[in-house]
C-alpha positions in Angstrom: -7.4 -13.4 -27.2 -4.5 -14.3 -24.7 -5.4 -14.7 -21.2 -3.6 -12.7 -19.1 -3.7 -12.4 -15.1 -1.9 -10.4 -12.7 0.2 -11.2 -9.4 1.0 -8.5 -6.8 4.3 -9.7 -5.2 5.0 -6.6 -3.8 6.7 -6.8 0.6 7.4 -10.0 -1.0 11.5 -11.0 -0.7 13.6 -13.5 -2.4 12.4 -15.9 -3.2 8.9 -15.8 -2.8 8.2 -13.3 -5.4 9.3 -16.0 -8.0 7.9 -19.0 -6.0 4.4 -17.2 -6.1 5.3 -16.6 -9.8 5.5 -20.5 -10.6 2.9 -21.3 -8.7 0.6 -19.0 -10.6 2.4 -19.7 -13.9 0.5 -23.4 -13.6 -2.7 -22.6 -13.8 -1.9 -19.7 -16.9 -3.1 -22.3 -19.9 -0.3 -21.9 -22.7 0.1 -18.7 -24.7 -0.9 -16.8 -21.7 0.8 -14.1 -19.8 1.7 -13.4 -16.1 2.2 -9.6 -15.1 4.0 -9.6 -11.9 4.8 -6.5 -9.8 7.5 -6.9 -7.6 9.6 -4.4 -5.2 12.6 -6.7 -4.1 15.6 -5.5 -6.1 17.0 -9.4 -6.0 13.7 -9.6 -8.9 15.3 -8.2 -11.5 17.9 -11.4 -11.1 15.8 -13.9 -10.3 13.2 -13.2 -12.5 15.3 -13.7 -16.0 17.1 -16.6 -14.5 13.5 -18.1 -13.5 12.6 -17.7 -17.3 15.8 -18.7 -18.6 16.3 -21.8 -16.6 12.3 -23.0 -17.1 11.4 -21.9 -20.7 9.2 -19.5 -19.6 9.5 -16.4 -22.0 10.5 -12.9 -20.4 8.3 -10.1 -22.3 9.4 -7.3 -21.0 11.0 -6.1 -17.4 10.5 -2.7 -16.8 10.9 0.0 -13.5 7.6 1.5 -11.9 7.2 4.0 -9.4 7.1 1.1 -6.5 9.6 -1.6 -8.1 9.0 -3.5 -11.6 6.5 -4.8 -14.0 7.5 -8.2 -15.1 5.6 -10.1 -17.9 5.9 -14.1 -18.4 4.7 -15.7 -21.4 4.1 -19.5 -20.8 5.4 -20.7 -24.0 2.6 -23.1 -26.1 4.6 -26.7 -25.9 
């Protein structure tokens, strides 16, 4: 089963909602997943550039009621 765990980043701004994202990426073991919430609209840029420039793999992005539902794969190396 793939582990999957959850950061709030919401009141967070840039950049912190993708520094706290890293920085809980490390201890997801490979194959896993983040889910990150996030309200800062600068996310929904720095969030794929994150993946894109790291390897990380962007699930999904999606819009909620409060800001967006991002989910990270951390890719099995």
């Amino acid at each position: 089963m793939t582990e999957r765990r959850h950061l709030d980043a919401t009141g967070l701004r840039c950049p912190l909602p993708v520094l706290r994202a890293r920085k809980a990426l490390q201890s997801v073991p490979p194959g896993g997943v983040l889910e990150l919430l996030a309200d800062d609209p600068a996310a929904t840029k720095d969030v794929p550039a994150f993946c894109a420039e790291t390897g990380y793999h962007l699930l999904s992005q999606e819009a909620t009621a409060g800001g967006w539902r991002f989910v990270i794969e951390k890719p099995v190396r």
